[in-house]
C-alpha positions as CSV (number, residue, x, y, z in Angstrom):
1,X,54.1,-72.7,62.2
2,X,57.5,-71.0,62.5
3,X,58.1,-70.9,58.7
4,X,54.5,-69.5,58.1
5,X,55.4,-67.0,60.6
6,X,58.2,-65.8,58.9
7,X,56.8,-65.7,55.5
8,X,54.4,-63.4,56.4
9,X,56.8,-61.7,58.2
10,X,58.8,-61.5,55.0
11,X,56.2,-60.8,53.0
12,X,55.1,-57.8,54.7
13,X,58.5,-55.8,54.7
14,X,58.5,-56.6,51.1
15,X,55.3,-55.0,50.4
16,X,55.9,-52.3,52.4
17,X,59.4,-51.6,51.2
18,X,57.9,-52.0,47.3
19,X,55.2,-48.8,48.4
20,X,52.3,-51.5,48.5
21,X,50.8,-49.8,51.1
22,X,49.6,-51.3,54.5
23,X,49.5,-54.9,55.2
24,X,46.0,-56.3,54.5
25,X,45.0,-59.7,55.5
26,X,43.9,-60.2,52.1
27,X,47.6,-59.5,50.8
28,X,48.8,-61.8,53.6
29,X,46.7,-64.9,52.6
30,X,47.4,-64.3,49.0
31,X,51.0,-64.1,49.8
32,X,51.3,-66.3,51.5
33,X,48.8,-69.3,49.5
34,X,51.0,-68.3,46.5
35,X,54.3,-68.8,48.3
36,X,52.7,-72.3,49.8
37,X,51.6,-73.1,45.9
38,X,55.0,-72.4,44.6
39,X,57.5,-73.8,47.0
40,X,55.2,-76.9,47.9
41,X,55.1,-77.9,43.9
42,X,58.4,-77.5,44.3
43,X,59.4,-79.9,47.0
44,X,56.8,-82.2,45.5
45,X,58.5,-82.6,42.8
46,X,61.6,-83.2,44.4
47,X,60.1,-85.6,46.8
48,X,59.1,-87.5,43.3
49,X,62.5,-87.5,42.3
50,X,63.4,-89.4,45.7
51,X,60.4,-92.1,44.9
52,X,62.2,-92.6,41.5
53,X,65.8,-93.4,43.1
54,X,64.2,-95.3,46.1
55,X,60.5,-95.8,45.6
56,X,60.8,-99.8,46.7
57,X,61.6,-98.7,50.0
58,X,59.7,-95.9,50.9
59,X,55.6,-95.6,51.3
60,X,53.5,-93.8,49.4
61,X,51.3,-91.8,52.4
62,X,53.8,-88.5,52.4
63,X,53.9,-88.1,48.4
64,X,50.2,-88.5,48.7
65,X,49.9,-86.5,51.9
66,X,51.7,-83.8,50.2
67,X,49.8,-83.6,46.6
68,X,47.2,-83.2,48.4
69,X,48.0,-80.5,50.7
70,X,49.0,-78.6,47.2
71,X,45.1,-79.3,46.0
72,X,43.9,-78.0,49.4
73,X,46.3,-74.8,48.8
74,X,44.9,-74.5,44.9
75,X,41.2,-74.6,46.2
76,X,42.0,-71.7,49.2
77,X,44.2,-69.6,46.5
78,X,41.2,-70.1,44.0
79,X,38.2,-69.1,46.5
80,X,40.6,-66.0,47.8
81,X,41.1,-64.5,43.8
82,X,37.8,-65.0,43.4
83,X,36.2,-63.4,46.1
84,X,38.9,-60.7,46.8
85,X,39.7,-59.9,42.8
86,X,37.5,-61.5,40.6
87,X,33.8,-60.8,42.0
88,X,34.7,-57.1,43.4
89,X,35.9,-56.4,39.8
90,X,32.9,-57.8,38.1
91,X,30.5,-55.9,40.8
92,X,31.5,-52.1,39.7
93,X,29.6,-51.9,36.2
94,X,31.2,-48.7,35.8
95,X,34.7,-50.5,35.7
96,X,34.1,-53.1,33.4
97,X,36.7,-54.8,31.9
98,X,39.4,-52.5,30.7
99,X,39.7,-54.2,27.5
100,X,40.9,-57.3,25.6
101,X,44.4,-57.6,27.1
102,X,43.0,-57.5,30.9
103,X,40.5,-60.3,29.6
104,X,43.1,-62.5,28.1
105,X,45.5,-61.9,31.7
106,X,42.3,-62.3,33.6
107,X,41.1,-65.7,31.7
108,X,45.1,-66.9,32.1
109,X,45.0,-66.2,35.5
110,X,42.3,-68.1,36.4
111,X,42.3,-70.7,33.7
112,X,45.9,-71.3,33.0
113,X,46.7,-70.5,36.6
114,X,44.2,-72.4,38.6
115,X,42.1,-74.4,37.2
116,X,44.5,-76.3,34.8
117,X,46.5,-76.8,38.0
118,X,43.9,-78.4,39.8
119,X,43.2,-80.9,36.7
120,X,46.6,-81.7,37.0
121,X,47.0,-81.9,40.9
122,X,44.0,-84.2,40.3
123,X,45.8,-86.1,38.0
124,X,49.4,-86.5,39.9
125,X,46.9,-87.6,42.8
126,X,45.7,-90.6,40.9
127,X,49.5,-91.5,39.6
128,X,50.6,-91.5,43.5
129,X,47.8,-93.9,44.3
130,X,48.4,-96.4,41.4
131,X,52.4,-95.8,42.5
132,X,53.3,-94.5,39.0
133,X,55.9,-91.9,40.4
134,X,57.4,-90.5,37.3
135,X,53.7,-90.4,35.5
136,X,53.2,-87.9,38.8
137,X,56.5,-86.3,38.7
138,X,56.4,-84.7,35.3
139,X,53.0,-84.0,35.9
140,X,54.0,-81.5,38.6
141,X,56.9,-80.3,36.7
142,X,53.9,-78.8,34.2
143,X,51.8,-77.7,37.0
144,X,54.9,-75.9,39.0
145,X,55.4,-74.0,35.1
146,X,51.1,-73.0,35.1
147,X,51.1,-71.8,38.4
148,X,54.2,-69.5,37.8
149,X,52.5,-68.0,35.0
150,X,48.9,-67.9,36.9
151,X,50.7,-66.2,40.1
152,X,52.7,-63.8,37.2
153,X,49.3,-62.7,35.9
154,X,48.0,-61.8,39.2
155,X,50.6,-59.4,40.3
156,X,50.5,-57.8,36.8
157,X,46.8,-57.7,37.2
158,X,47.4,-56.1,40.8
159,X,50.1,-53.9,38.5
160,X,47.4,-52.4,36.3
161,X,45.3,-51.4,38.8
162,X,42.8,-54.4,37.1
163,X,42.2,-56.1,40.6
């Protein structure tokens, strides 16, 4: 709870120092899932490098525990672009889309950012299961690399004004 509390601390003076504006809570959660998306692939990862050295001696349940905490994460970060940018945007008429490069971010975003991730999440979840560690491990080296480029075309969404 302490480390939530300070990210959102953190995240807050950030946005306020960059001229975001006020804090919404819709800014919080976003900050806040992407943060939990990218430093919790991240310590995955490295908690699959640990199974690799040592996996004889240590049980499965926190690997497994922890991939799917990062699917739980996905699903909240998915449902909160969607119903915050996505389905807002598509609502106006008058906006439409602002042409072919805000399609091609917005279809990254959401496919190369999201749901790719939450194939591959999927997938890392059934190599943890079967004990395969370094099937799961390089699968979440490939999923920390889409959600850095799906969280990358959501802030220069935010940039454009698109969302």
């Amino acid at each position: 709870a302490a480390y939530i509390l300070a990210a959102a601390a953190v995240t807050s003076m950030l946005l306020r120092g960059a001229g975001v504006g006020p804090m919404t809570w819709q800014w919080a959660a976003a900050s806040l899932l992407s943060a939990a998306l990218l430093g919790g692939t991240l310590m995955t990862m490295l908690l699959g490098h640990a199974y690799l050295t040592a996996g004889n001696e240590m049980t499965q349940r926190p690997f497994l525990r922890l991939v799917r905490w990062l699917l739980a994460a996905l699903a909240l970060r998915l449902l909160l672009s969607l119903f915050t940018g996505l389905w807002p945007y598509l609502q106006d008429p008058a906006q439409g889309f602002a042409g072919v490069w805000d399609t091609v971010v917005i279809l990254a975003r959401y496919l190369v950012g999201l749901l790719v991730p939450a194939a591959f999440l999927w997938m890392a979840d059934d190599c943890v299961r079967r004990r395969s560690n370094q099937s799961a491990t390089g699968i979440l080296y490939v999923t920390l690399v889409l959600i850095i480029i799906g969280e990358g075309a959501a802030l220069a969404l935010i940039d454009q004004g698109v969302f």
